[in-house]
C-alpha positions in Angstrom: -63.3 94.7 -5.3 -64.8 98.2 -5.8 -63.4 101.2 -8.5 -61.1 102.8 -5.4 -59.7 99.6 -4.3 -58.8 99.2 -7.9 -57.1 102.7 -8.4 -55.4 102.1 -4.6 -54.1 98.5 -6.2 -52.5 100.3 -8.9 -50.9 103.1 -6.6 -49.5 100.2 -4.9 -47.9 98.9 -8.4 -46.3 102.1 -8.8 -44.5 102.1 -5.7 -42.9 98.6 -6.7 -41.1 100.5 -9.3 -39.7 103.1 -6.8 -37.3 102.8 -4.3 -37.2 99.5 -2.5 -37.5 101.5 1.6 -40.1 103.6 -0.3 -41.9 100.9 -1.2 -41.9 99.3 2.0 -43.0 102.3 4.1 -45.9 102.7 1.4 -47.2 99.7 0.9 -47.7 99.3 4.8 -49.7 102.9 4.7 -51.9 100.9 1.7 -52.5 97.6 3.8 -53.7 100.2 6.5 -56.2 101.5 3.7 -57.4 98.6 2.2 -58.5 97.3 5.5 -62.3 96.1 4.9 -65.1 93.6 6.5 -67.6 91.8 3.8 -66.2 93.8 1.0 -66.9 97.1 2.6 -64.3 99.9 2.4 -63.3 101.1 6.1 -63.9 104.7 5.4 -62.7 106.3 8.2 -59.5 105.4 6.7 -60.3 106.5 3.0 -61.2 109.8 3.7 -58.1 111.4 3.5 -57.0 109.4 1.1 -59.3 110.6 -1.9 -57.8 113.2 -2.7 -54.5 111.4 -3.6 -56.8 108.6 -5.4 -58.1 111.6 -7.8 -54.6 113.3 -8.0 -52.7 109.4 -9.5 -56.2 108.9 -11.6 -55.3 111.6 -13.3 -52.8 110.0 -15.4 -50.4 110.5 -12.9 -49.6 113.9 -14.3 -49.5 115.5 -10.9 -46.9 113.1 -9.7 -44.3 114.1 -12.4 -43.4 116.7 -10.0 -43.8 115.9 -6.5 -40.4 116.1 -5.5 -38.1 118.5 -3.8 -36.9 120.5 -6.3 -40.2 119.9 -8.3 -43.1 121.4 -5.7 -42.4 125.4 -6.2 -43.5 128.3 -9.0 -40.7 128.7 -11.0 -39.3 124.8 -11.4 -39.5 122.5 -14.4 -39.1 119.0 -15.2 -38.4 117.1 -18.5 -39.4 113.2 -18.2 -38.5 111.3 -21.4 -40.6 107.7 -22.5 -41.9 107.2 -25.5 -43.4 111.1 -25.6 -41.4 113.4 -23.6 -43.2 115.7 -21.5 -41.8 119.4 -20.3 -43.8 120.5 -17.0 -42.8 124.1 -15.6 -44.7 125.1 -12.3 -46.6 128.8 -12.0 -49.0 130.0 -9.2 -50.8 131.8 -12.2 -53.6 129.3 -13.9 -53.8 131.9 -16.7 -53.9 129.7 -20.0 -51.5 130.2 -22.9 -54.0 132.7 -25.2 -53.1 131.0 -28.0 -54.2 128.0 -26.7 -50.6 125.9 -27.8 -50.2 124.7 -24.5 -52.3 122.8 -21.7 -52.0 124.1 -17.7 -52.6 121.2 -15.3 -53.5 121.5 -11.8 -50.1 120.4 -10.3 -50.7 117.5 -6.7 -49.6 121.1 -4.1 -52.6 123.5 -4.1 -51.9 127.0 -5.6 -49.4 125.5 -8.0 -50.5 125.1 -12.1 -48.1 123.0 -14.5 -47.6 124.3 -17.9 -47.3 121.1 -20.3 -45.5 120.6 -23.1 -45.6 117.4 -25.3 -43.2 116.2 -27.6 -44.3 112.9 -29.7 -42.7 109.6 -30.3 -39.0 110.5 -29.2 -39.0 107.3 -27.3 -40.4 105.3 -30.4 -38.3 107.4 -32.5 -35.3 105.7 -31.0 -37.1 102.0 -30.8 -37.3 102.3 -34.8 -34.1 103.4 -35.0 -32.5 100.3 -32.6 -34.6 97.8 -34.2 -34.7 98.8 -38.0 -30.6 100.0 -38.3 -28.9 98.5 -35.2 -29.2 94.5 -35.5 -24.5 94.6 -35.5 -24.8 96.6 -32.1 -27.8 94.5 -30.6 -25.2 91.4 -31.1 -22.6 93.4 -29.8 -24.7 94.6 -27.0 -25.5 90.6 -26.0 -21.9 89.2 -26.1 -21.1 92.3 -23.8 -23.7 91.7 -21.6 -25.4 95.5 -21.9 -27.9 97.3 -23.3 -27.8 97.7 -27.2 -28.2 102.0 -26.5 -25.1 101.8 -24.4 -23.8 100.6 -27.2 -25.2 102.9 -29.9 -23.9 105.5 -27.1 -20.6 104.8 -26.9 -20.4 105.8 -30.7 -22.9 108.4 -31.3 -20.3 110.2 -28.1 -17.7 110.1 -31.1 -19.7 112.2 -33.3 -18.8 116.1 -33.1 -21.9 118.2 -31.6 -24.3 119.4 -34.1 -23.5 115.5 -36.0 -22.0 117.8 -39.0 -25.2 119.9 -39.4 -27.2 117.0 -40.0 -30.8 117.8 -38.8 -33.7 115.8 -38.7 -37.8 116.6 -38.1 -39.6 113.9 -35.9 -42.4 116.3 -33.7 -43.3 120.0 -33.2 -43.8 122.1 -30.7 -46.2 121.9 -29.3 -49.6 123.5 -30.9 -52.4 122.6 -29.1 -55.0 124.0 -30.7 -53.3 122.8 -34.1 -51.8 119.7 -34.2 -49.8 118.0 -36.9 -46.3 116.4 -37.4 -43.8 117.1 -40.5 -43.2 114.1 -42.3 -40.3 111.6 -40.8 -37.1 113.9 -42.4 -33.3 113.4 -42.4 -31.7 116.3 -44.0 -28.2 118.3 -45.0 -26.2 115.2 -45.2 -23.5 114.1 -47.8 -22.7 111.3 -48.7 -20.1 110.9 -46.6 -19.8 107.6 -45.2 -17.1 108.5 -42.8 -18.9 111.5 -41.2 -22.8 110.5 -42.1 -22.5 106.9 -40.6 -25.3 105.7 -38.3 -24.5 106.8 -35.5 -24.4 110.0 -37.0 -28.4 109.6 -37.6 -28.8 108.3 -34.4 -26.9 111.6 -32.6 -28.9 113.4 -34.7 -32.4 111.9 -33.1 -31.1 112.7 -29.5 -30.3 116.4 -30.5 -33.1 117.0 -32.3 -35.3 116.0 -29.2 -33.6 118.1 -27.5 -34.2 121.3 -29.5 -37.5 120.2 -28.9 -37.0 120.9 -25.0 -35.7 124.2 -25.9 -38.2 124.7 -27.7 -40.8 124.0 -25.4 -38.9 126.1 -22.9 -39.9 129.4 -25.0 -42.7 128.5 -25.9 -43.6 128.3 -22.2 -41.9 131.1 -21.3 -44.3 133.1 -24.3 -47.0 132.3 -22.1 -46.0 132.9 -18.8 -42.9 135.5 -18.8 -40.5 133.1 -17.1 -38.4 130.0 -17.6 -36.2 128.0 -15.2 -32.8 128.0 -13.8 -32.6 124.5 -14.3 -34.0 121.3 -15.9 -34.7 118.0 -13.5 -34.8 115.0 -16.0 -36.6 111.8 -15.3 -37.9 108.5 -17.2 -36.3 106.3 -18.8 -34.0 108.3 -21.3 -32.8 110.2 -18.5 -30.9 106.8 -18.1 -28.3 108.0 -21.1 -25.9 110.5 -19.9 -25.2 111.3 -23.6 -28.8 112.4 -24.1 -28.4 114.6 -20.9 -25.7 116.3 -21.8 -26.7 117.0 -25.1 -30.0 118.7 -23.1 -27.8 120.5 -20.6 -25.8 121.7 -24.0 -28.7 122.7 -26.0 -30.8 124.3 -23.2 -27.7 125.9 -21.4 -29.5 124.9 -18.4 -27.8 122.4 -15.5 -29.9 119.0 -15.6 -30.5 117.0 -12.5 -30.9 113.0 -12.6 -32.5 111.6 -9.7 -31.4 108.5 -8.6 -34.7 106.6 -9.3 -35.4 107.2 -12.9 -39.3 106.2 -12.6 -40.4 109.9 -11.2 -44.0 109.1 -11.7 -44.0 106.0 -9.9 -42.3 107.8 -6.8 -44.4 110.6 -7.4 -47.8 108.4 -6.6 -45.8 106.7 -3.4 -45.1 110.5 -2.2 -48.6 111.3 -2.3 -50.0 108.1 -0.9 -47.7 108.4 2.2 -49.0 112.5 2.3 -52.6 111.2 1.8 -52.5 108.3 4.7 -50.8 110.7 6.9 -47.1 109.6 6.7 -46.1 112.6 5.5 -46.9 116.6 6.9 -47.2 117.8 3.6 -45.8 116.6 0.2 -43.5 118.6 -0.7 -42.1 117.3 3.1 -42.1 113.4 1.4 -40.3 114.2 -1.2 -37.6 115.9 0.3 -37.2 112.4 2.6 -37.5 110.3 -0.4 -35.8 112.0 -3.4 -32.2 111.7 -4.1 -30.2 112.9 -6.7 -27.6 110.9 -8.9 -26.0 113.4 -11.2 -26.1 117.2 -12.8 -24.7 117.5 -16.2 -23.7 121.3 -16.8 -23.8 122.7 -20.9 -20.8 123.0 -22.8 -20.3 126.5 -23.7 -18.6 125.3 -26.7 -21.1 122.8 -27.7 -23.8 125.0 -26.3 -22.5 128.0 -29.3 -23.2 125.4 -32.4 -26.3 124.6 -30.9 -27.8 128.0 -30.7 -26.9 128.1 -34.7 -28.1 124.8 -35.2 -31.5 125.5 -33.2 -32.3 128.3 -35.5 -31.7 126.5 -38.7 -34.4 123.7 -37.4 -36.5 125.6 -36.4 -36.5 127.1 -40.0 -36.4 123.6 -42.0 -39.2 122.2 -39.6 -41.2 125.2 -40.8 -40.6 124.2 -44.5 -41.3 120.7 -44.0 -44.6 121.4 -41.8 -45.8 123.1 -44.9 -45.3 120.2 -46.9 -47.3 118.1 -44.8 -50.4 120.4 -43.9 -50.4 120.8 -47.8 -50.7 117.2 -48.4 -47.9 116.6 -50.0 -46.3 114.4 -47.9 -47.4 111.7 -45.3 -47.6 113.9 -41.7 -46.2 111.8 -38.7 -49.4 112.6 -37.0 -52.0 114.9 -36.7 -54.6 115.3 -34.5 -58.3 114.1 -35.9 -60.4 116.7 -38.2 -56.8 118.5 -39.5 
């Protein structure tokens, strides 16, 4: 089995995780490509396919946004795992010229991605589950759901802005300089009534969210423009309460596709463009992608975060000090900092 067979194997993989007709349609296009005699590739057939094999080897970063409110200047994307990234399209490759950000060539010629990268909110949230939540894990297996549902349901009782508790997990982004504040929960009482644990937990989804927002300006420093709306994908787009709190702090509508695994369809998308199924990609996307659900901001909720954004913003300054100063233990920093 040679290197593209390989890559073309794990393209295939993808697709499993995609929508099941998606799957099927692709997966016959991949049969077609992997068609060889005595080991040898049939290249007629892989020439128009390398292009898509270099796009997905490019850890899949093109496929974020090959969908069909993803494919033109001007639209952004926030996909949420164990880092969250925020992806905004331009037809301009100029680079940020403070180098904070990266600019990726985007799968559609002509089109640049500006990325953004937020650490560890995903395993933010595992150490959170696994280290406070053992009652709602219990809970969550006599019910017969997922122990965040749980954690959900509660963290949904606690007011926006969780009482003006904040807490400091990532940056923004600085790519040219980068290092974490230490781990911090701050401006709590000891209040078990109103600083419970779900109030900690509420706290984690809004501060990754003031991340977004974050990114979003920061971006929009560099490039003079910001979108009309979010499209969210990955696995935290799965919580609606993490949604809305985006849509709330961003006071921008956010779109959930129905399948939640956007780089996985992303790859499929371009493997059907590259084997000829589809005219053009931003054409396969349009056939493939459907949308679950918008959440729209709460201008009420929306107001307490704007005064809440400033204030982190502020303390994650303070505590960033701390940490570049060696005082306390950085969450991460990049090698040679």
């Amino acid at each position: 089995m040679g290197a593209l067979e390989d890559v073309a194997a794990h393209v295939n993989a993808a697709c499993t995780l995609a929508d099941n007709v998606v799957c099927k349609v692709q997966s016959v296009a991949l049969s077609k490509l992997l068609t060889a005699s005595n080991n040898n590739w049939n290249w007629a057939c892989c020439n128009n396919f390398l292009e898509v094999l270099a796009v997905v080897s490019l850890k899949n970063l093109a496929a974020h946004l090959s969908d069909d409110a993803g494919c033109e200047p001007g639209q952004a994307g926030v996909f949420g795992g164990s880092f969250w990234q925020y992806e905004f399209n331009t037809d301009k490759s100029t680079p940020d010229p403070d180098y904070r950000v990266r600019v990726n060539c985007h799968a559609i010629p002509q089109i640049w991605q500006y990325e953004a990268l937020a650490f560890k909110p995903g395993l933010v949230m595992r150490w959170y589950r696994d280290g406070f939540c053992q009652a709602e894990k219990a809970e969550a297996k006599e019910r017969g759901i997922d122990v965040y549902d749980v954690m959900n349901e509660h963290a949904a009782e606690i007011p926006a802005g969780s009482h003006g508790m904040l807490c400091c997990f990532s940056d923004v982004m600085n790519y040219i300089h980068w290092i974490h504040a230490s781990p911090t929960f701050t401006n709590f009482e000891l209040d078990p009534e109103r600083f419970n644990k779900y109030t900690f937990y509420r706290a984690i989804l809004e501060n990754t969210a003031l991340l977004v927002r974050g990114h979003i300006e920061l971006v929009k420093e560099a490039t003079g423009n910001e979108p009309s709306e979010l499209i969210f994908a990955g696995g935290a787009s799965k919580c609606s309460l993490w949604a809305q709190i985006v849509a709330d702090v961003t006071g921008k509508n956010v779109r959930i596709p129905e399948v939640k695994e956007a780089t996985a369809l992303g790859a499929a998308v371009l493997a059907g463009y590259g084997v000829g199924i589809y005219p053009s990609i931003a054409e396969g996307a349009k056939r493939v992608v459907k949308w679950d659900k918008t959440f729209s901001p709460n201008p009420d909720n929306k107001a307490v975060y704007d005064q809440l954004y400033v204030q982190w913003k502020d303390v994650y300054k303070s505590q960033l000090e701390l940490a570049e100063e060696d005082k306390v233990k950085s969450m991460w920093r990049a090698p040679g900092l």
